[in-house]
N, C-alpha and C positions, 0 to 999 in steps of 0.2 A: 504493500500500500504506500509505505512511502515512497518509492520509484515511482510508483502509479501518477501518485496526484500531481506532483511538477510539469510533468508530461499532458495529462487531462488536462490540468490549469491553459498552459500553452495552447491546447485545442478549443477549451471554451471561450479564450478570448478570441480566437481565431473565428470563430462561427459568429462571435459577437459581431467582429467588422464585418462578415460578409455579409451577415445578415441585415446588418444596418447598412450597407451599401446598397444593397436589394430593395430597403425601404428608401435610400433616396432616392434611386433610379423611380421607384414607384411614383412617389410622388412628385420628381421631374415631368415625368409622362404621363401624368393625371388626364389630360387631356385628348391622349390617345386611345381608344377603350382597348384596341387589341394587349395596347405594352402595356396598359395597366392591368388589364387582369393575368396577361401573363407575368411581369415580376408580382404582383401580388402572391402567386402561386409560388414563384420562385423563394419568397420574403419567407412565407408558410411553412413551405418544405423543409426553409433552411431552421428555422426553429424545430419545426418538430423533429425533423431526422438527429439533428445535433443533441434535445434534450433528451429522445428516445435512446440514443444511442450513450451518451452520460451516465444516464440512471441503468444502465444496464455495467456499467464498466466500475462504474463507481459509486458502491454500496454506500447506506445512510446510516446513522443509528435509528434501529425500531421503537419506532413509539408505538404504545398501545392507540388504534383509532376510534375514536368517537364512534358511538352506533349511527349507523347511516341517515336514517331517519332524522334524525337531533341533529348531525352534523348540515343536512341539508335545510332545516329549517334555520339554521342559524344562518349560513351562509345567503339564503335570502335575506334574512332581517337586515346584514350587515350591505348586502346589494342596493335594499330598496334605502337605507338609511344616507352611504356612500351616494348612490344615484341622486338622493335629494341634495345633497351640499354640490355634488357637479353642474346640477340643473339649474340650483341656485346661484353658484359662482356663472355660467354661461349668462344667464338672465342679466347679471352686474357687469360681466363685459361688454354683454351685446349693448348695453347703454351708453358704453363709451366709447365717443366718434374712433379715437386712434385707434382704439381695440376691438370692436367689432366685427372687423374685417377676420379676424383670427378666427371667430367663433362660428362664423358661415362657413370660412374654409373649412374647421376640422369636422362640420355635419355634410360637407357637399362636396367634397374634395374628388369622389366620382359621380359627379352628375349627370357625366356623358353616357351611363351606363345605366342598366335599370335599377329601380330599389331593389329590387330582390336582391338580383346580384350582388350589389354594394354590398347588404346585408351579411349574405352567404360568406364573400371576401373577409367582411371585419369580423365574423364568429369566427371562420376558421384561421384567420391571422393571431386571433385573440386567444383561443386555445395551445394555438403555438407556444406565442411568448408567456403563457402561464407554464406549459409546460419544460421549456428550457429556463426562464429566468426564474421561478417558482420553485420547479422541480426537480430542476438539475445543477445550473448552475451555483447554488449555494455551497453545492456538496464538494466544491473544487477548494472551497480558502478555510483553511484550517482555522480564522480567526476573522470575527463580526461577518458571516458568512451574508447573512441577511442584508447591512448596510451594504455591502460589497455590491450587492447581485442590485439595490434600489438604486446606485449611482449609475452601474452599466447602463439599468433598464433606462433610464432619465438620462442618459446620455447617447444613449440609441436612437430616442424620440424626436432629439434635438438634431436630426439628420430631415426628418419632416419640415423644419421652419416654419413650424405651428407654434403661436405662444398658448394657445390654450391646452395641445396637446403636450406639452411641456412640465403644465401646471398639473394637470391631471394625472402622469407620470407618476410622480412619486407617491400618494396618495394610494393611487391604482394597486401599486406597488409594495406598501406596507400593510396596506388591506389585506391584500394578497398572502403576504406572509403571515399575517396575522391569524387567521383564518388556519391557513396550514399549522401552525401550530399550535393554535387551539384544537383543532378534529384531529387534526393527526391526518389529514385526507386531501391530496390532490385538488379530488373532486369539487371540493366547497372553494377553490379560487378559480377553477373554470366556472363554477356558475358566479362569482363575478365578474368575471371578464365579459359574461354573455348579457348577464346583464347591463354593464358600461356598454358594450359594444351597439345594444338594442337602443338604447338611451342616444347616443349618440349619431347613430345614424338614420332611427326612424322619428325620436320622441321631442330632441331639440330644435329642430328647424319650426316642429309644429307649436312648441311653445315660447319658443326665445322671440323667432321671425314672425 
């Protein structure tokens, strides 16, 4: 293990630039719907194959998991609670001339494309980085593993040139870990991810715009 993880380290920050490269190309080409849903795909891929592959190479300590049920109940409470202070903070931007403009791009960024689509795109991008920055890559830094993986995630995001998706970032992001190590369970930061991701591309435009 210890030969392992120097090694793993080097490969998860690896996957981190590529990954985040993927998301700038994405959203350079916002405009084009082929290139955007194809790096989108690309973006995805690259999270999940990288977390998938992490969590298989480089074991965790086992925590006892929360029973599924509770864990999933909570995991929404903390969804719908997170989703209100998001909705709220977009409401407070979108008021302000300079900043505005941020909060329509991060709900419309593919416009050229259908909502479904978009939709589709941002569950399964969202799923992704829970499951690599969530899931796996904490288990690379032998120390403040958590801070570690929320400064990547927020500095991945900062490849979009979104200030709201920025803001949203670290939040997203210690929720995320929170969750996990309250249940003990993956599961409960995918459904917040799914939930932001819903919020944000179907829920905000209808109540901020």
């Amino acid at each position: 293990m210890d030969y392992l993880k120097p090694n793993a380290l080097f490969l998860g920050l690896a996957i981190v630039f590529v990954g985040s490269f993927a998301l700038f190309l994405t959203f350079r080409f916002a405009d084009d719907p082929m290139a955007f849903v194809g790096l989108s795909a690309v973006t995805a891929a690259t999270w999940f194959v990288g977390g998938l592959f992490i969590r298989r190479r480089v074991p965790e300590n086992n925590v006892a998991p929360m029973q599924l049920r509770k864990s999933i109940k909570l995991a929404i409470v903390v969804t719908l609670f997170l989703n209100l202070v998001i909705l709220t903070g977009a409401w407070i931007l979108a008021k302000l001339p300079a900043l505005s403009g941020y909060v329509h791009s991060a709900s419309s960024t593919a416009e050229t494309i259908s909502l479904g689509l978009t939709l589709v795109i941002a569950l399964v991008t969202g799923w992704g980085e829970e499951i690599f920055f969530r899931g796996a890559l904490p288990r690379l830094f032998s120390r403040n593993p958590e801070l570690c993986s929320v400064v990547l995630y927020t500095l991945s995001t900062l490849v979009t040139g979104n200030l709201a998706l920025v803001i949203a970032a670290p939040m997203l992001a210690i929720t995320g870990h929170w969750l996990i190590r309250r249940t003990g369970r993956l599961s409960a930061a995918l459904i917040l991810h799914t939930g932001f991701s819903l919020i944000v591309v179907g829920l905000t435009p209808l109540i901020v715009f």
